[in-house]
PDB file of N, H, CA, C and O in Angstrom:
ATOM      1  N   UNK A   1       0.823  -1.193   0.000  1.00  0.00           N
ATOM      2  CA  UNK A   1       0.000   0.000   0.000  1.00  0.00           C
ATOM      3  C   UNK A   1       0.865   1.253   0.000  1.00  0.00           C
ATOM      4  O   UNK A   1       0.454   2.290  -0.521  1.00  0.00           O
ATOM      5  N   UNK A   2       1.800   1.186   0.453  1.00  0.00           N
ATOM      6  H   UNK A   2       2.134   0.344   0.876  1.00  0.00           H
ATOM      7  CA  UNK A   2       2.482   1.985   0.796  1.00  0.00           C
ATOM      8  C   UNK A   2       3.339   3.018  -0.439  1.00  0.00           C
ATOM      9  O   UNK A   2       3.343   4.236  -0.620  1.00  0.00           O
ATOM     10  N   UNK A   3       4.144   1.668  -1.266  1.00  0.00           N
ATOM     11  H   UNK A   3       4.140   0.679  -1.119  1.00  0.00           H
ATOM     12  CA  UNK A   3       4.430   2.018  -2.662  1.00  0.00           C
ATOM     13  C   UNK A   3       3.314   2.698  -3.155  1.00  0.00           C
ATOM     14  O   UNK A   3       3.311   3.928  -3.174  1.00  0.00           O
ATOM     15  N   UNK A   4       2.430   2.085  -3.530  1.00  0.00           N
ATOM     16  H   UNK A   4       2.433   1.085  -3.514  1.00  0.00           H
ATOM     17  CA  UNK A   4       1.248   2.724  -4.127  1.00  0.00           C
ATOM     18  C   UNK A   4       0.672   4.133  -4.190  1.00  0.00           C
ATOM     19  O   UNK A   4       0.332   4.801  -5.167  1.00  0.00           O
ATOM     20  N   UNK A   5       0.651   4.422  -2.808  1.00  0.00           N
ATOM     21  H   UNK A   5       0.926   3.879  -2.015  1.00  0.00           H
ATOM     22  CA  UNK A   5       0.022   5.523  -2.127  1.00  0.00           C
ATOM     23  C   UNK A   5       1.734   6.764  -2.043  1.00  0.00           C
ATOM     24  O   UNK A   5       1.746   7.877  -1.518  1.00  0.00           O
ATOM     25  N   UNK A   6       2.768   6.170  -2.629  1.00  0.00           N
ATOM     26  H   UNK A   6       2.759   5.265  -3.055  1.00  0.00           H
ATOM     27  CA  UNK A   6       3.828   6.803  -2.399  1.00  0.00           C
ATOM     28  C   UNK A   6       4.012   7.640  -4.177  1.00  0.00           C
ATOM     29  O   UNK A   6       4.465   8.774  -4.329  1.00  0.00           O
ATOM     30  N   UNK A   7       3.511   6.689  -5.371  1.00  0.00           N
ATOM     31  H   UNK A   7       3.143   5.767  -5.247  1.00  0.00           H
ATOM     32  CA  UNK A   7       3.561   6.415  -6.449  1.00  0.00           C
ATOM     33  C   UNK A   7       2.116   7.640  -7.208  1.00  0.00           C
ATOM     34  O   UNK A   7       1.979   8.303  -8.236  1.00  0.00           O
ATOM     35  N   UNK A   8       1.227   7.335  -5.827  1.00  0.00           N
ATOM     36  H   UNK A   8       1.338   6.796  -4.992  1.00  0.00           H
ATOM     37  CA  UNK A   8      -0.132   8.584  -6.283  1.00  0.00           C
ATOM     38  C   UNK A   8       0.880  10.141  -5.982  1.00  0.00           C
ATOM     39  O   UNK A   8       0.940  11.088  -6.767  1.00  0.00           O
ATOM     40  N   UNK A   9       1.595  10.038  -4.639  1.00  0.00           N
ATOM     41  H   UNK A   9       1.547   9.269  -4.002  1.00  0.00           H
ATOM     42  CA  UNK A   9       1.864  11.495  -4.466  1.00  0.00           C
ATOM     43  C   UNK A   9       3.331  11.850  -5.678  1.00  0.00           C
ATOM     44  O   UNK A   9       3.702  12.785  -6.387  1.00  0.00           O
ATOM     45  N   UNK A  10       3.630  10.935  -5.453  1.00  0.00           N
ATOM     46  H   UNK A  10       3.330  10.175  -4.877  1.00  0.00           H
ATOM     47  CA  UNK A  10       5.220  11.748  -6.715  1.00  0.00           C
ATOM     48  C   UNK A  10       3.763  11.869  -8.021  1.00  0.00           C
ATOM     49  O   UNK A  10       3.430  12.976  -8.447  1.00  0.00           O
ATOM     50  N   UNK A  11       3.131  10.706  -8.443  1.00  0.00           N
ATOM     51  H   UNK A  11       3.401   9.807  -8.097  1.00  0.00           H
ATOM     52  CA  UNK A  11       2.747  11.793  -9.651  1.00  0.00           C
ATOM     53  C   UNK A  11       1.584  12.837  -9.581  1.00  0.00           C
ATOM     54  O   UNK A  11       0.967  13.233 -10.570  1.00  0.00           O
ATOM     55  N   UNK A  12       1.353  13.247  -8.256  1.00  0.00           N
ATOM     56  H   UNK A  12       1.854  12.926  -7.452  1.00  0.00           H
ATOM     57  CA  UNK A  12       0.549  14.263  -7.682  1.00  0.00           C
ATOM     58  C   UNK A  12       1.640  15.723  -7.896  1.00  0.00           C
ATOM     59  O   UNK A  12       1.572  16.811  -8.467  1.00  0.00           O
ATOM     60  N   UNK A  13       2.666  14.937  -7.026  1.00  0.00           N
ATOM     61  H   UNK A  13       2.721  14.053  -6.562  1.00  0.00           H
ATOM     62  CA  UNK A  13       3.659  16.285  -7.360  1.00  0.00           C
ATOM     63  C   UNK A  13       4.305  16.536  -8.407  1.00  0.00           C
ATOM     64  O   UNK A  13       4.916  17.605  -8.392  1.00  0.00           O
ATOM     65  N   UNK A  14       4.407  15.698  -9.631  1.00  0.00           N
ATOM     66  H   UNK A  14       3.910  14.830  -9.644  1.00  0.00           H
ATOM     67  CA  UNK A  14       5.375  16.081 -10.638  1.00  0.00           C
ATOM     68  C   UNK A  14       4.108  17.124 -11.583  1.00  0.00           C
ATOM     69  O   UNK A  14       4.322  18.271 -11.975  1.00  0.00           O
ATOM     70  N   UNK A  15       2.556  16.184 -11.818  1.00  0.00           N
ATOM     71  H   UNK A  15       2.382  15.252 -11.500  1.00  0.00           H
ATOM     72  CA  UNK A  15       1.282  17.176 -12.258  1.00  0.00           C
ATOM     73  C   UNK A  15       1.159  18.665 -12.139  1.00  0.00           C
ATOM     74  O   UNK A  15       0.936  19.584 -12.926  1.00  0.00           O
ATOM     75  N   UNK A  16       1.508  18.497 -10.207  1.00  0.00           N
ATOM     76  H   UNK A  16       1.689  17.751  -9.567  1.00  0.00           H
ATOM     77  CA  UNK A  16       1.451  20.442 -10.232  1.00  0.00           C
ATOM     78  C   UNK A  16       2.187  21.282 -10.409  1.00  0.00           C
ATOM     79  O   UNK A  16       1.890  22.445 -10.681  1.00  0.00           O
ATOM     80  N   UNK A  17       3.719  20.642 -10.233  1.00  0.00           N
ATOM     81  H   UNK A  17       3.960  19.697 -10.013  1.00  0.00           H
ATOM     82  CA  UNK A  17       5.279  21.052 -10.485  1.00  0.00           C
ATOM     83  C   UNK A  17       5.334  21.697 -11.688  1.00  0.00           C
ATOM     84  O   UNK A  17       5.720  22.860 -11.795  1.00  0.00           O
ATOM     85  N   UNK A  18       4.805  20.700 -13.026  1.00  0.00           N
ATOM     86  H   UNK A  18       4.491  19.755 -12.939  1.00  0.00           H
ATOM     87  CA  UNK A  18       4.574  20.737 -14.217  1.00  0.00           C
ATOM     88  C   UNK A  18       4.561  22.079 -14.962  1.00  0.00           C
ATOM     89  O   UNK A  18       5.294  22.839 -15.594  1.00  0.00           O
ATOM     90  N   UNK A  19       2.253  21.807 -14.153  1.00  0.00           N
ATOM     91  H   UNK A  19       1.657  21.190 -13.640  1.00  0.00           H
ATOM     92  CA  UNK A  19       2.001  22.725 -14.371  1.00  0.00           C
ATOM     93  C   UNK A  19       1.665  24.399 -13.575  1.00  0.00           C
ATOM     94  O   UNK A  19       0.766  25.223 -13.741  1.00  0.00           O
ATOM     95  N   UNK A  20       2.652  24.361 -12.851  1.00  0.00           N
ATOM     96  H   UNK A  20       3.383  23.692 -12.716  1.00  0.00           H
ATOM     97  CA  UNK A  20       3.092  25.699 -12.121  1.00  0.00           C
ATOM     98  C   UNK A  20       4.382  26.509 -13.347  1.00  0.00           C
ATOM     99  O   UNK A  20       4.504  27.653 -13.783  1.00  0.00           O
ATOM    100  N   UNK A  21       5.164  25.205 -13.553  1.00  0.00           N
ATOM    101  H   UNK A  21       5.065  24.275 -13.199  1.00  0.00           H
ATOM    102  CA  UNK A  21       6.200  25.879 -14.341  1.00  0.00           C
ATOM    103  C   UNK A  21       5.635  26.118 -15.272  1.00  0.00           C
ATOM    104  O   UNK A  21       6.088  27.126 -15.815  1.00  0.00           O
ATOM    105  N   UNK A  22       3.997  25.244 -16.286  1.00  0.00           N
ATOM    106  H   UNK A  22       3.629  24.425 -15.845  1.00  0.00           H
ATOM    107  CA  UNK A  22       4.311  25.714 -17.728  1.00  0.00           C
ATOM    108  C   UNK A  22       2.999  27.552 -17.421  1.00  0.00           C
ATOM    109  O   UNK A  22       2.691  28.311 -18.339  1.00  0.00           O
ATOM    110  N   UNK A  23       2.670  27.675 -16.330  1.00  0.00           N
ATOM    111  H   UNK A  23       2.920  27.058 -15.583  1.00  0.00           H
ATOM    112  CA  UNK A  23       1.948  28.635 -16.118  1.00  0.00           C
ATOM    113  C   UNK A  23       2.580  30.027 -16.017  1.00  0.00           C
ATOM    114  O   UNK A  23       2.226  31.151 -16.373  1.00  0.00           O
ATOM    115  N   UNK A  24       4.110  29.300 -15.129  1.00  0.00           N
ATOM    116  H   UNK A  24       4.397  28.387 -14.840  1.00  0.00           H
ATOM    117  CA  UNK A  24       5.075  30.516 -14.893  1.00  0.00           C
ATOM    118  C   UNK A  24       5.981  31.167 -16.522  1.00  0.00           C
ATOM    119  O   UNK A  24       6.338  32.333 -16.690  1.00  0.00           O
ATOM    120  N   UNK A  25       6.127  30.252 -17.315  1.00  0.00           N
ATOM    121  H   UNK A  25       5.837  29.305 -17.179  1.00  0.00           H
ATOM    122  CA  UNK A  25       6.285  30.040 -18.513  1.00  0.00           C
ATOM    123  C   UNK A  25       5.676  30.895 -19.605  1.00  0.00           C
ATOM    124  O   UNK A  25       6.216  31.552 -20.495  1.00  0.00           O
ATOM    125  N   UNK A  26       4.366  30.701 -19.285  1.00  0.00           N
ATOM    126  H   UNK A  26       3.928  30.167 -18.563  1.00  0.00           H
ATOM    127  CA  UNK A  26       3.133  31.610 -20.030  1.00  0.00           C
ATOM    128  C   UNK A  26       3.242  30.227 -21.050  1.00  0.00           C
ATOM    129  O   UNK A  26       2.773  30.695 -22.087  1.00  0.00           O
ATOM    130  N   UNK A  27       3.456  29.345 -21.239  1.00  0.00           N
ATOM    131  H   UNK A  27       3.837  28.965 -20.397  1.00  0.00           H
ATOM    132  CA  UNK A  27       3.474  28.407 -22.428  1.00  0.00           C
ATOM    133  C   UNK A  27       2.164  27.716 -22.391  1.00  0.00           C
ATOM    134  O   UNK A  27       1.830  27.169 -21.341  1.00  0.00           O
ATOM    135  N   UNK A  28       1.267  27.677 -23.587  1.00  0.00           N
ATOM    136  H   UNK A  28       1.538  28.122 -24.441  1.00  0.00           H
ATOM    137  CA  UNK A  28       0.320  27.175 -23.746  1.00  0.00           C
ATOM    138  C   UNK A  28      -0.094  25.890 -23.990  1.00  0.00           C
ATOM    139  O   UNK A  28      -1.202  25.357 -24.060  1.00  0.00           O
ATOM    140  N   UNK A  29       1.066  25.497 -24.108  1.00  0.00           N
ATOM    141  H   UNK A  29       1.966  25.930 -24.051  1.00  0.00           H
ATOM    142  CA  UNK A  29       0.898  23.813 -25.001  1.00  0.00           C
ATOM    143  C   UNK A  29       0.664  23.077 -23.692  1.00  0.00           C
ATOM    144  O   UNK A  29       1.443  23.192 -22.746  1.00  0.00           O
ATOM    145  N   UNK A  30      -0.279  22.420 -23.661  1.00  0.00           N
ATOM    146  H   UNK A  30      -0.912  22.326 -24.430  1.00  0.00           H
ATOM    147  CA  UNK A  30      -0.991  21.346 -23.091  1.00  0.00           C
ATOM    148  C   UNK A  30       0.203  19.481 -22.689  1.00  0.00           C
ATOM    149  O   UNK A  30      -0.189  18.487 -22.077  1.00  0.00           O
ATOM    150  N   UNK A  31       1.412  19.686 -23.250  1.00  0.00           N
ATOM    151  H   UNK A  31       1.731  20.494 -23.747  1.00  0.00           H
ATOM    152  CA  UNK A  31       2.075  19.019 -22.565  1.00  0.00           C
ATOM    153  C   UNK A  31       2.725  18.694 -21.565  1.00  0.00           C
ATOM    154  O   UNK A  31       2.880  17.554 -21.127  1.00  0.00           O
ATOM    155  N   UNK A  32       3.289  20.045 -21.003  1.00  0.00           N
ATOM    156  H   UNK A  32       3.162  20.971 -21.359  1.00  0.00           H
ATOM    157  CA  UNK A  32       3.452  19.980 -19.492  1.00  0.00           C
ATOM    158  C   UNK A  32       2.086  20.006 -18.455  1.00  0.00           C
ATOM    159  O   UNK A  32       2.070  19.460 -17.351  1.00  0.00           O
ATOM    160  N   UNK A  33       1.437  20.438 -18.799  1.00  0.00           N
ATOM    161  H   UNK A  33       1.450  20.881 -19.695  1.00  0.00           H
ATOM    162  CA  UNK A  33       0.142  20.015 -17.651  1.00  0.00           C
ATOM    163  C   UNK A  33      -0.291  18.573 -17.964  1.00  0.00           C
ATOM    164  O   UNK A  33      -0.186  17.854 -16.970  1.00  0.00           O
ATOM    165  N   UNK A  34      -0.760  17.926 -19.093  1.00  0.00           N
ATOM    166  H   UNK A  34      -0.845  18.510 -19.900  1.00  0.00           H
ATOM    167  CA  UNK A  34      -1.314  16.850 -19.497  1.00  0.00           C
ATOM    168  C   UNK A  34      -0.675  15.552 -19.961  1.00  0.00           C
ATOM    169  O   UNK A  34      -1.027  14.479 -19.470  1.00  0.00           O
ATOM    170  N   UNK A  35       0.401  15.646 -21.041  1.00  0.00           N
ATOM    171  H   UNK A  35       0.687  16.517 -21.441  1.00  0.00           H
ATOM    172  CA  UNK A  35       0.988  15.134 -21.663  1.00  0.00           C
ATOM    173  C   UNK A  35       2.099  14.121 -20.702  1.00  0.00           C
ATOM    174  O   UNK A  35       1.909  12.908 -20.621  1.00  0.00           O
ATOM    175  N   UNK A  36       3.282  14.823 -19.992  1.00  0.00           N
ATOM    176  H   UNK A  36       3.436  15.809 -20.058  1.00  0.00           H
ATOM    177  CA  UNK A  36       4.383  14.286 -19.418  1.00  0.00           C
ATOM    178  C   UNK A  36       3.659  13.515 -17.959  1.00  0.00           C
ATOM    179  O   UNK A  36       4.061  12.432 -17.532  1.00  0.00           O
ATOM    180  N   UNK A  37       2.547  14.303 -17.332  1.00  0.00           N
ATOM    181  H   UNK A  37       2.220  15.182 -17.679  1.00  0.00           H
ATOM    182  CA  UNK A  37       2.665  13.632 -16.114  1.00  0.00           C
ATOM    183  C   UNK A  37       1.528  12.344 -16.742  1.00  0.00           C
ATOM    184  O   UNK A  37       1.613  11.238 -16.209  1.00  0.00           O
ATOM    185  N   UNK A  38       0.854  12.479 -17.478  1.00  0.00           N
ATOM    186  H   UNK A  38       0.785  13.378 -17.912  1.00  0.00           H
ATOM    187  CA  UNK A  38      -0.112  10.923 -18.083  1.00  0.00           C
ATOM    188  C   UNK A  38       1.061  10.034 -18.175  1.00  0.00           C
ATOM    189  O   UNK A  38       1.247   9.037 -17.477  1.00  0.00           O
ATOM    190  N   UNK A  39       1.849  10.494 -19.117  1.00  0.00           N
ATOM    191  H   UNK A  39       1.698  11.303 -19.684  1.00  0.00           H
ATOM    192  CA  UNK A  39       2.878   9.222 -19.254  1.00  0.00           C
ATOM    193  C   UNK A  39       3.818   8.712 -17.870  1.00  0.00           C
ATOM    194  O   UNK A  39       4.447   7.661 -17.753  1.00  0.00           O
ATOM    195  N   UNK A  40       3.718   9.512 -17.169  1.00  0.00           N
ATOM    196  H   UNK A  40       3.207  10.366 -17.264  1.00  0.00           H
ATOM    197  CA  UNK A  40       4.546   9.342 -15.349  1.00  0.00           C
ATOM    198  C   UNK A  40       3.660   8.708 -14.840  1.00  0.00           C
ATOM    199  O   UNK A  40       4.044   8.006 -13.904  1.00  0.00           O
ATOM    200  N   UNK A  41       2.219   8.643 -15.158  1.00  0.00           N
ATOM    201  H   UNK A  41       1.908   9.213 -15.919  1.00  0.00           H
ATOM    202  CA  UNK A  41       1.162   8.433 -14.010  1.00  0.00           C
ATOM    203  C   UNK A  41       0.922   7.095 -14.139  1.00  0.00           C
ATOM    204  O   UNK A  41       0.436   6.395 -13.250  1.00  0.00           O
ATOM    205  N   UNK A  42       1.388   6.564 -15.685  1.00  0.00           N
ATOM    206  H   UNK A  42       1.782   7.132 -16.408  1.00  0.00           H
ATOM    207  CA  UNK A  42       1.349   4.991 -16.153  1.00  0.00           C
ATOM    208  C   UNK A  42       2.549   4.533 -15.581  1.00  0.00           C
ATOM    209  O   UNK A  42       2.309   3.505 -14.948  1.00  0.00           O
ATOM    210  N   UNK A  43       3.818   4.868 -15.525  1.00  0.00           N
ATOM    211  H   UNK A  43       4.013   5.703 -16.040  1.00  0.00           H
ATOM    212  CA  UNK A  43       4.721   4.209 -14.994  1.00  0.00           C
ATOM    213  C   UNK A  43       4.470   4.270 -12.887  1.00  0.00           C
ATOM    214  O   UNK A  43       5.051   3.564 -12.064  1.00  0.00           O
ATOM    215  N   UNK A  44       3.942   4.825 -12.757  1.00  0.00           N
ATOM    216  H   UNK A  44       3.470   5.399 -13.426  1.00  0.00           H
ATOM    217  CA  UNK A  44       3.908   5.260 -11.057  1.00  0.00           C
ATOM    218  C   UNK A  44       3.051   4.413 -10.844  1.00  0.00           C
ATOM    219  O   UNK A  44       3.570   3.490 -10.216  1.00  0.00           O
ATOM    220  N   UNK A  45       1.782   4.198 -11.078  1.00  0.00           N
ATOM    221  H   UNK A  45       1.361   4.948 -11.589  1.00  0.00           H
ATOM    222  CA  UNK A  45       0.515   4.121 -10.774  1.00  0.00           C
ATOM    223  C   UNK A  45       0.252   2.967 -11.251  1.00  0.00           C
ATOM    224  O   UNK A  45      -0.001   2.237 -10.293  1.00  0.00           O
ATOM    225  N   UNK A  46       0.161   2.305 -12.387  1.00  0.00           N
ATOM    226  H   UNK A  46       0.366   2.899 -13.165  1.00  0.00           H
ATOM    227  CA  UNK A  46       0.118   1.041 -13.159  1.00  0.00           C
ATOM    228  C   UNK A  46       1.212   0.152 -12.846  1.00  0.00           C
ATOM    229  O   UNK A  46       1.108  -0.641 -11.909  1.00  0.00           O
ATOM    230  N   UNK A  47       2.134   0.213 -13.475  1.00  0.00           N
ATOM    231  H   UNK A  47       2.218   0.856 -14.236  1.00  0.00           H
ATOM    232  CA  UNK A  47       3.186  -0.360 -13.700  1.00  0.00           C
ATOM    233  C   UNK A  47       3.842  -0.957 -12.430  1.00  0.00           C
ATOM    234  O   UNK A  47       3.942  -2.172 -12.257  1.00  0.00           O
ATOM    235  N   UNK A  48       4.317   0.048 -11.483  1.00  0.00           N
ATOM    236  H   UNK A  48       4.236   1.035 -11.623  1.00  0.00           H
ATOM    237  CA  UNK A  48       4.762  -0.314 -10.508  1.00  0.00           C
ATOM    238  C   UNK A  48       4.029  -0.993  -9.047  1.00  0.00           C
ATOM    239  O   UNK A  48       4.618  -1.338  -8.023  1.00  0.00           O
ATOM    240  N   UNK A  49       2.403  -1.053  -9.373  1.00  0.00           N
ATOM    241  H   UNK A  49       1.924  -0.772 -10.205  1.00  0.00           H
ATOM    242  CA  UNK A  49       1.528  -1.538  -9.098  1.00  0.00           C
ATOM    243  C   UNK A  49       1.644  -3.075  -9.161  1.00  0.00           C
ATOM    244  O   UNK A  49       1.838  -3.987  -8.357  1.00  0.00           O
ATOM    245  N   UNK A  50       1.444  -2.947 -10.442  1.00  0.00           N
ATOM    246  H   UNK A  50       1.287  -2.206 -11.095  1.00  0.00           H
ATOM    247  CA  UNK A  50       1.283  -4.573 -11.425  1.00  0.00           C
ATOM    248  C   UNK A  50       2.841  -5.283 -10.612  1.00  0.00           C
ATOM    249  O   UNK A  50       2.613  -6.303  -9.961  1.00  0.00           O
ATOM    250  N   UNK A  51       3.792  -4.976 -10.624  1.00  0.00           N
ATOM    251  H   UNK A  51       3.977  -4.148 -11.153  1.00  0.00           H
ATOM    252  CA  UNK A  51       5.047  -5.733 -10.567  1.00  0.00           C
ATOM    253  C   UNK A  51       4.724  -5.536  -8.982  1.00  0.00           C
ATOM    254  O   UNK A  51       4.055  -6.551  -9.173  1.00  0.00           O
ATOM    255  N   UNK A  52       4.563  -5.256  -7.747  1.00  0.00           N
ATOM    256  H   UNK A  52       5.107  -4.431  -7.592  1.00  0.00           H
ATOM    257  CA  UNK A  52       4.867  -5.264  -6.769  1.00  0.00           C
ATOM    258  C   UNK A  52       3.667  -6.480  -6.605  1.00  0.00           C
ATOM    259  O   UNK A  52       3.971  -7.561  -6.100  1.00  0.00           O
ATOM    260  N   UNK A  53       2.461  -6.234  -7.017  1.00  0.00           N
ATOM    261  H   UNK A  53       2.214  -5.356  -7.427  1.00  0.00           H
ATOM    262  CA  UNK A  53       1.272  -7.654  -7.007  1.00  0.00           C
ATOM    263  C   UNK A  53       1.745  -8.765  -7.477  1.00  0.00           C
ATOM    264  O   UNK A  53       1.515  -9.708  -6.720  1.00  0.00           O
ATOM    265  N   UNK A  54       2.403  -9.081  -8.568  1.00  0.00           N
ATOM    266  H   UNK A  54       2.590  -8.315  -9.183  1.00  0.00           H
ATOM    267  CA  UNK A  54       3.342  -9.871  -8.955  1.00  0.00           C
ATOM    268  C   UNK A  54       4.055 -10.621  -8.023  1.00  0.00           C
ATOM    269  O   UNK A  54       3.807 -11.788  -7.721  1.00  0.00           O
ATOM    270  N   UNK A  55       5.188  -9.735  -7.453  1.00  0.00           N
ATOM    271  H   UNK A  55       5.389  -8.786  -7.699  1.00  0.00           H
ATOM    272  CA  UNK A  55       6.349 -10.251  -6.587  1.00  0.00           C
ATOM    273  C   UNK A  55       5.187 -10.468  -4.948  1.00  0.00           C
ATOM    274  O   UNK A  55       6.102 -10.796  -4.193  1.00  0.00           O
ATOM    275  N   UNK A  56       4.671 -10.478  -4.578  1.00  0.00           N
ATOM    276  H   UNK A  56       3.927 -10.212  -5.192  1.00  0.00           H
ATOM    277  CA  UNK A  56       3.498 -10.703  -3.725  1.00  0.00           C
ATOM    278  C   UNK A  56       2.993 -11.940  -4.223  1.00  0.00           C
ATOM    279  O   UNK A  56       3.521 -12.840  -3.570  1.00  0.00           O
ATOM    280  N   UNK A  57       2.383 -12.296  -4.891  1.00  0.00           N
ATOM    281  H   UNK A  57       1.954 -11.565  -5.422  1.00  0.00           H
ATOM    282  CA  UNK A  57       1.600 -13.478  -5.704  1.00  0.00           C
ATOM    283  C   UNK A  57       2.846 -14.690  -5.710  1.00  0.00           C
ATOM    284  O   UNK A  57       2.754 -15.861  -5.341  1.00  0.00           O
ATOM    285  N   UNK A  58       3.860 -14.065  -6.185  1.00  0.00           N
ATOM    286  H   UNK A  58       3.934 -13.114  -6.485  1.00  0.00           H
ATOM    287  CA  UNK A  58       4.867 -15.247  -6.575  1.00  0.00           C
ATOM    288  C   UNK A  58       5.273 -15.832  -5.305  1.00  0.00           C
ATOM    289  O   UNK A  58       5.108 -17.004  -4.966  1.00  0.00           O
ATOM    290  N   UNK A  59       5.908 -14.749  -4.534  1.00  0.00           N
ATOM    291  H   UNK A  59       6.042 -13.797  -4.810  1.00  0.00           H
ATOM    292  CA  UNK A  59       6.298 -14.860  -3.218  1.00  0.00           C
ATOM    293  C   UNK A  59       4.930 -16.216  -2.080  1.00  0.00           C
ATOM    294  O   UNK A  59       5.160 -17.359  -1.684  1.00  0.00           O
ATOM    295  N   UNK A  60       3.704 -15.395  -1.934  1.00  0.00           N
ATOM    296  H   UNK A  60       3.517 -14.467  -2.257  1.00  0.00           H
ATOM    297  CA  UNK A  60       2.605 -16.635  -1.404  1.00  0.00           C
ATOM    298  C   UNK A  60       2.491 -17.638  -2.287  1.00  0.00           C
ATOM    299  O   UNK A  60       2.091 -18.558  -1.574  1.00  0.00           O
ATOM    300  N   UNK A  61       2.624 -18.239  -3.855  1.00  0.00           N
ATOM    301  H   UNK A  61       2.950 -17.492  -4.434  1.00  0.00           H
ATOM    302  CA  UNK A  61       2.858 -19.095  -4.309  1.00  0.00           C
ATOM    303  C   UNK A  61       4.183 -20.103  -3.790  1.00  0.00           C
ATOM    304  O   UNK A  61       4.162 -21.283  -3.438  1.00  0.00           O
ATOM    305  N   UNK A  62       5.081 -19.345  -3.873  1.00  0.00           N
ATOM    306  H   UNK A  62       5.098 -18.387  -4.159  1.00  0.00           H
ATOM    307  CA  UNK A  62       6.470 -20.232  -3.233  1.00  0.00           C
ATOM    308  C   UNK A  62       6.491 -21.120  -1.533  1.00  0.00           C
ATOM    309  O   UNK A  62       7.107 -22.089  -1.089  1.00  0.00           O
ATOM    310  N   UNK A  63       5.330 -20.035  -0.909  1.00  0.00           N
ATOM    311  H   UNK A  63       4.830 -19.248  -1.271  1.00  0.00           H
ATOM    312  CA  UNK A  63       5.786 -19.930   0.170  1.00  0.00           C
ATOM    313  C   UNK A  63       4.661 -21.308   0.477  1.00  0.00           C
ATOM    314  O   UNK A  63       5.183 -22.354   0.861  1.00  0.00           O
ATOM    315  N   UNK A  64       2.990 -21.262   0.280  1.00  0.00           N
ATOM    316  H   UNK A  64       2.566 -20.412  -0.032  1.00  0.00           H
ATOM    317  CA  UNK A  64       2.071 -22.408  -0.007  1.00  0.00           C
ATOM    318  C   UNK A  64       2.678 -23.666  -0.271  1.00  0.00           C
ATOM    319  O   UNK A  64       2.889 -24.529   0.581  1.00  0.00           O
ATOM    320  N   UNK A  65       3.007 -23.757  -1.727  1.00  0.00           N
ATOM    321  H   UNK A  65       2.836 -23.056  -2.419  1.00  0.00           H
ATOM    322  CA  UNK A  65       4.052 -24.409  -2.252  1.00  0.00           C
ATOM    323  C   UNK A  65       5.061 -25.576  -1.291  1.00  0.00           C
ATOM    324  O   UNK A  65       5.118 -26.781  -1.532  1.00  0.00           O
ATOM    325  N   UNK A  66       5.781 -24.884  -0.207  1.00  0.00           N
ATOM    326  H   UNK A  66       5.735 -23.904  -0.010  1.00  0.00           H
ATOM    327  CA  UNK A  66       6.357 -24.991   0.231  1.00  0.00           C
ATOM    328  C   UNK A  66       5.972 -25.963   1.556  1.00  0.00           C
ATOM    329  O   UNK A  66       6.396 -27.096   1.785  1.00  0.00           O
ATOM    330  N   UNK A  67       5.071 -25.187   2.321  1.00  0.00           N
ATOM    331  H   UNK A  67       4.727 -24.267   2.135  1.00  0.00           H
ATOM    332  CA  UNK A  67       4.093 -25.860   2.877  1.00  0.00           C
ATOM    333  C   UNK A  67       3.046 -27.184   2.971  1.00  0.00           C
ATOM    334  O   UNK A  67       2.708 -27.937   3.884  1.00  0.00           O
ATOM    335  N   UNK A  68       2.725 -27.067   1.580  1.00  0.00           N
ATOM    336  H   UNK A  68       3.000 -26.455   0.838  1.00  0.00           H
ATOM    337  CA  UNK A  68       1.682 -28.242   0.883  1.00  0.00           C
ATOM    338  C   UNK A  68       2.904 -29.122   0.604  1.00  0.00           C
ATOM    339  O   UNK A  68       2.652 -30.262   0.994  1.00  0.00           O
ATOM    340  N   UNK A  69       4.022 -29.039   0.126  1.00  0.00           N
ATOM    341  H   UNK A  69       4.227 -28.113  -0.191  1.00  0.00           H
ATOM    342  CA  UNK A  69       5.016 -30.329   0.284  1.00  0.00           C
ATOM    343  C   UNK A  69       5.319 -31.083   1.255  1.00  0.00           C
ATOM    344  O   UNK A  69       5.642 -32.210   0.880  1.00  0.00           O
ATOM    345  N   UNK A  70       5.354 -30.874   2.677  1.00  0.00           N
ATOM    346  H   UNK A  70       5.091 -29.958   2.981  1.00  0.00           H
ATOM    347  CA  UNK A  70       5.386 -31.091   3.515  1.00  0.00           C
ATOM    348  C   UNK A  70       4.615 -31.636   4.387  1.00  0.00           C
ATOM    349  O   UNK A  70       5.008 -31.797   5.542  1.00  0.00           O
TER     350      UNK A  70
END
């Protein structure tokens, strides 16, 4: 949970970071507010999600496994 909930705030903070700078900027283009942190928010939020459920799953598989042999 922890990752997770660690993974919402970095791409909480990189979103407003973003778009503070592209405001301070005066730049209009819709990639620093929208663009860069979507693609951060899939690696934070998804990704590192999926692989930590993974290594969890594998881990109580091994460990059952292990058990039921016995």
């Amino acid at each position: 949970f922890g990752n997770m909930a660690a993974g919402m705030i970095i791409s909480s903070m990189v979103y407003y970071g973003l778009g503070s700078v592209a405001a301070m900027l005066n730049i209009s283009i819709p990639i620093f507010s929208v663009g860069i942190p979507a693609i951060l928010s899939l690696y934070f939020d998804l990704f590192s999600g999926v692989v930590q459920a993974y290594v969890f799953i594998m881990l109580t598989m091994v460990y059952v496994g292990n058990e039921i042999a016995e």
